[in-house]
N, C-alpha and C positions, 0 to 999 in steps of 0.2 A: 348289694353289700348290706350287712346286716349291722346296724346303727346301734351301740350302746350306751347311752348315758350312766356317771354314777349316782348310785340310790343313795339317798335317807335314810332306808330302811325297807325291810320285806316283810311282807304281812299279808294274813289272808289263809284261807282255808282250798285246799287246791286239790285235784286227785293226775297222776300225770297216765304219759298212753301205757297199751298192755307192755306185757313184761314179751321181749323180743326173743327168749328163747321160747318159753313156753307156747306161744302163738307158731313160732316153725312147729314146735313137736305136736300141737293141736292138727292142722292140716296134717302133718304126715301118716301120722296115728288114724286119723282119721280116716283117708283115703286107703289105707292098709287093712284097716278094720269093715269088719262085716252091717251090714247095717247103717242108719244115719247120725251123724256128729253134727252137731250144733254148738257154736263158739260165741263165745258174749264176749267183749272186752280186746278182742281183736285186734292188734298192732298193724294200721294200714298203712306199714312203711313201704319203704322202698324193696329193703334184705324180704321182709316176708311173703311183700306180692310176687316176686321173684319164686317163692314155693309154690303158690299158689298157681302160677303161670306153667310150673314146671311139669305139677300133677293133671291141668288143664289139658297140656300136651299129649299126655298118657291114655288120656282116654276117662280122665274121672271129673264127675260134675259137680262145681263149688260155684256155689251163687256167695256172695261177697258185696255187702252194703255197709259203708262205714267200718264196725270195729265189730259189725254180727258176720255171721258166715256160716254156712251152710254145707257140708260136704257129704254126697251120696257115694259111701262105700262099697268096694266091691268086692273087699276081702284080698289077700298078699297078692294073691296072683291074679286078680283082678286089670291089673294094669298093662298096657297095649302097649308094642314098639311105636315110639316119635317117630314123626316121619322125618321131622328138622331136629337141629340139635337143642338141648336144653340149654336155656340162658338163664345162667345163675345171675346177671348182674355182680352187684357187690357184694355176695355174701357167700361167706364162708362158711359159714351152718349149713347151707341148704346145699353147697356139694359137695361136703367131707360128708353128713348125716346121709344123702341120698347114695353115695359112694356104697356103703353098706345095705343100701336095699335094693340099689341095680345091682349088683354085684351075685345076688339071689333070684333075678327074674331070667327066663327060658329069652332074652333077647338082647339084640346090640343098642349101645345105647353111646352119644357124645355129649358131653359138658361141656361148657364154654363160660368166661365169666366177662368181666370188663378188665382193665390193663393192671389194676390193684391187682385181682382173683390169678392176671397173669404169672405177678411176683411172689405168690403170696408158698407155701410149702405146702406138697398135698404126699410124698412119701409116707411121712409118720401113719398118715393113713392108711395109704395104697398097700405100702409096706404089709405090715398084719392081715388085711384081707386076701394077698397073694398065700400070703403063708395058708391064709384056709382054703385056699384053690380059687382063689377068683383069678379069673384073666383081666387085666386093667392095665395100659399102656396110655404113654404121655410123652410131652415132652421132654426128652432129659430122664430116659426109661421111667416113667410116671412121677417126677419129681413135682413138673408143671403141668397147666389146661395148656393144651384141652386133654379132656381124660376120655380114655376110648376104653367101655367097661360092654365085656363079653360075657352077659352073666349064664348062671349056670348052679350044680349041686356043689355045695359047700360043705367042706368041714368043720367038725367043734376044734377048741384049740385054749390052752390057758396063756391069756398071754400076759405078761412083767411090762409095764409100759416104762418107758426112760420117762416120760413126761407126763404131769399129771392135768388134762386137755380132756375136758368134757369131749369134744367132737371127735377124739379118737376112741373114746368109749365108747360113745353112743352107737357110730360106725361098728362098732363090733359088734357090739351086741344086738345092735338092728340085725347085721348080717346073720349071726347068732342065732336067731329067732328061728330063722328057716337050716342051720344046720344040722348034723345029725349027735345027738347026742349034748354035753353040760356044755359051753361057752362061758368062759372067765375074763375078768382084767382086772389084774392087779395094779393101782399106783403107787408111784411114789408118796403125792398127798393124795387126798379130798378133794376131787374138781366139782363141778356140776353135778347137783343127783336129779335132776330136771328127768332125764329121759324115763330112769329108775321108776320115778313116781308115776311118771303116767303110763309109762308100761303097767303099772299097778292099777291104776284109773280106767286102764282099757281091759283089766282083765285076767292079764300076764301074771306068772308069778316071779316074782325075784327074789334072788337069795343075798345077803349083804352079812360078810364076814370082814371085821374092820376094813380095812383098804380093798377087799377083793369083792367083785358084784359079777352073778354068776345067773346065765340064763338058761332053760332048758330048750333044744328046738322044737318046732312041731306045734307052738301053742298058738291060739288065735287071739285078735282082739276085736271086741265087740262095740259096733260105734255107741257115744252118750253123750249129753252133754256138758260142756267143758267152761269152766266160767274164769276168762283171765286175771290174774290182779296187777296191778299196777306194777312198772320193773323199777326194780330196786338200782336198779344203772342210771338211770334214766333221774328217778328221786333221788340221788348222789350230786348231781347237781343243784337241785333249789335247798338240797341239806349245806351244800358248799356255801352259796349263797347267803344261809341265814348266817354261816360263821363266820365270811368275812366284812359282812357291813353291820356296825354295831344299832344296837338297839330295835332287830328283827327278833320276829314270832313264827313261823307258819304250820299252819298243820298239815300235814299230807295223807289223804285218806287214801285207803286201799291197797297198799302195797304188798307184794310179796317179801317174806322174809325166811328164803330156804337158809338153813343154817350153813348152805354150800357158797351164798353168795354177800351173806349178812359182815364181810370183811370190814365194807367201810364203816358200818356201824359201833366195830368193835375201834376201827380206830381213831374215828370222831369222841366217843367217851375218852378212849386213851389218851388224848391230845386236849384233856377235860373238855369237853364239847357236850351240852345237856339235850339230851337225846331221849325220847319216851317213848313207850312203846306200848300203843291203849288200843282194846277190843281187840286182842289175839284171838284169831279163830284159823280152823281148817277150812281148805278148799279142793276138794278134789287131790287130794292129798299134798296137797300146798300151804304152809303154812303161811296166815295174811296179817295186817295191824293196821295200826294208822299210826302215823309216826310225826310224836309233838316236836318241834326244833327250837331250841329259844338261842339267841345267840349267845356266845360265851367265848372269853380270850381263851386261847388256845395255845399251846406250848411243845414244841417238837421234841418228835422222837424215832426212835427207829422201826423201822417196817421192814420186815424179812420173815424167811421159812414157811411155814407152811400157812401162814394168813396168806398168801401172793395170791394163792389160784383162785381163793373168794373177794378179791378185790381187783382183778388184775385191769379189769375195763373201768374201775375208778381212777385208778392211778392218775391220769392226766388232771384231773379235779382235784384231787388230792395234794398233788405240788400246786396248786393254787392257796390252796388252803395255808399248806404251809410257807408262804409265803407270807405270811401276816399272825403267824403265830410265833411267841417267844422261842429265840432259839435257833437251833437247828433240825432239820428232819431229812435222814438217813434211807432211800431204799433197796434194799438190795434184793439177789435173788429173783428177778424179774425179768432174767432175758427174753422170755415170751415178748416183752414188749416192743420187738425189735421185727418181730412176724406179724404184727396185727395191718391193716389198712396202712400206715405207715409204720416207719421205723419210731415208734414212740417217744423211746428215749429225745432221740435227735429232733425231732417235730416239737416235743413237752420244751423241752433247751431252748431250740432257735424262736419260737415265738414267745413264749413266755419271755426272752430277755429282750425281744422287742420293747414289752413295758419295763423294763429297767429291774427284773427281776434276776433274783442271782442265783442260778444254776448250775452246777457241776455235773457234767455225763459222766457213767463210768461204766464198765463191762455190762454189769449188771443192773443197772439201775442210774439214779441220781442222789445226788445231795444238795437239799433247797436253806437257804439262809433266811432265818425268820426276821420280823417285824421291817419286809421292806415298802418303802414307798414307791407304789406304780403310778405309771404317766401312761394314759389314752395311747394308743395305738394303732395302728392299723397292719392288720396280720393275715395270714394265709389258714385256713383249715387244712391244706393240702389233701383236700379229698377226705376229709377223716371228720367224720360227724362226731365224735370223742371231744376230737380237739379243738374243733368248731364250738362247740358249746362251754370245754372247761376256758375259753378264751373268754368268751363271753363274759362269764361271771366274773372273771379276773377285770374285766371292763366295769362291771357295778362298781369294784371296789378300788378302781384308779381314778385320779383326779382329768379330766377332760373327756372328750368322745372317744371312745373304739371301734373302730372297722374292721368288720368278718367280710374278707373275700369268701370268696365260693363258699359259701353258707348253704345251699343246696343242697351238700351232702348230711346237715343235720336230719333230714326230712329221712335220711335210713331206720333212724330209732326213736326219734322225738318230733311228729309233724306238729304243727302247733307249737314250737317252743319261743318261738320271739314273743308272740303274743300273749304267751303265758308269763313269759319274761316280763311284760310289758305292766300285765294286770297284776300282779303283786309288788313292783317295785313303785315307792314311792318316793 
């Protein structure tokens, strides 16, 4: 069990692990691409070695030391049928994004994930890759794992997405890559442009007309090296942190700040929360900073429309936050949170009011009651490293100890974080 005491205050100059998408797209890219990729800054969690495991299997060699890695490319078609099935684990990245590149290989190929990956919706995906001729069958006509993917020639296709989910983009336009002819997706909003850019970084060209990002097939990508930055998911909590125990500082260096996922940022200012943003530079076509936090009261407000999809993995932090800021805070338009590792909503509710925190579920979202006083706890992650961690912090900022059951699932996107916890809270 994972032990919280309340802080004094946080302070200190910190950098947190890489950023969890961009480390899947680094191996994938990588292992796709012609020639050697090298990775600095490498997220050695659980969801990414789970990629890394995957492409192992295939027949492609990645040496893997801490947060460097190494991956010798063999180019698209490069990769060999598994003799066993692939084990996605917990992650949902690595078999909706691999959906779309088996779906383009001359072989059979089966997914399998852990009993989350069971629940979890893999249509949205399966869906659009049939329409371009992939054969993909599942549980519940491809709805669930295990996903049994017959790849083969693919066609281009424009497609209108109901939802706007980086991983069904990505999925297309991976598949994209090898079809014949322009490949489109249009969303609703702005999800993730994570794959965008280093499709760009490796090579690719891409085409980006407001909402619609359009691939050509036929192109290659050339392996290089890849230097991760810090995830901005990840730094959402020690940002949570400095806002709810007063008289905190921290600095965080290294972060990525795609303007796809910089949500929470925009709603730490909105909720007046003093927030800087020093040494802006590019990275591989990743835009990075170091990000000053001082702490500051905070005052609710509403969160909906098209900020969701670049905040949507803060959320659970988020109702912490506002948990201690003037007021109320309103969010709607989030039902994604309802498909992630748990049902969010319900997980964010039922533990969060184990500390006496006052939560409303609603279709869509929730509604948190500001400036309440929390009481020490002891609470379930439920398998959800999100929730595991935004508990945490709601623990600096109650009066007595908190207890994180299964904490273990934290280690998917943040290893090191008790400890980091540990070394700025004073």
């Amino acid at each position: 069990m994972l032990r919280v005491r309340p802080a004094k205050k946080i302070a200190g100059t910190v950098r947190v692990p890489g950023d969890k998408s961009i480390s899947h797209r680094a191996v994938m890219f990588g292992a796709l691409a012609e020639g050697v990729t090298t990775i600095e800054g490498f997220l050695p969690g659980a969801d990414c070695l789970s990629t890394i495991s995957c492409f192992r299997r295939m027949g492609i060699e990645i040496e893997q030391q801490g947060d460097k890695v190494t991956v010798q490319g063999k180019g698209w078609y490069g990769l060999q049928e598994p003799m066993q099935h692939l084990d996605v684990g917990n992650s949902g990245t690595t078999i909706r994004l691999m959906s779309g590149i088996l779906a383009t290989q001359p072989f059979h190929t089966v997914m399998e994930g852990d009993e989350s990956i069971a629940k979890r919706p893999m249509r949205r995906v399966i869906g659009p890759l049939r329409q371009m001729g992939a054969k993909i069958d599942g549980r519940k006509d491809g709805e669930f794992t295990p996903l049994s993917i017959r790849g083969g020639k693919l066609q281009s296709m424009a497609y209108q997405s109901p939802v706007a989910s980086a991983q069904v983009k990505s999925a297309i336009l991976l598949a994209g890559l090898q079809a014949e002819g322009v490949t489109s997706v249009t969303e609703p909003h702005l999800s993730r442009d994570h794959t965008e850019r280093m499709m760009q970084a490796f090579g690719v060209s891409v085409v980006r007309d407001g909402l619609t990002v359009s691939v050509e097939g036929g192109q290659k990508l050339t392996g290089r090296a890849i230097s991760v930055p810090g995830d901005i998911s990840s730094a959402a909590f020690l940002i949570a942190a400095v806002m709810v125990v007063p008289g905190s500082s921290l600095l965080i260096e290294n972060v990525g700040i795609n303007p796809s996922r910089t949500g929470i940022i925009d709603v730490v200012k909105a909720m007046g929360g003093s927030l800087e943003l020093q040494n802006e530079r590019i990275v591989n076509e990743e835009p990075v900073a170091d990000l000053l936090v001082t702490h500051s009261q905070l005052h609710g407000i509403e969160i909906s429309g098209d900020i969701i999809p670049r905040l949507i993995d803060e959320i659970p932090v988020i109702a912490v936050m506002a948990t201690q800021a003037i007021g109320q805070t309103v969010i709607r338009d989030a039902e994604e949170l309802k498909v992630k590792e748990t049902d969010r909503i319900a997980t964010v509710v039922s533990q969060l009011s184990k500390f006496g925190g006052r939560v409303t579920p609603t279709d869509d979202g929730m509604i948190i009651e500001g400036q309440t006083a929390l009481t020490g706890a002891v609470i379930d992650s439920m398998g959800d490293h999100r929730i595991g961690m935004a508990m945490a912090i709601a623990g600096l900022a109650a009066t007595g100890e908190t207890g994180i059951e299964n904490e273990e699932a934290i280690n998917v996107s943040f290893p090191g974080f008790e400890e980091l916890l540990k070394n700025i809270s004073q």
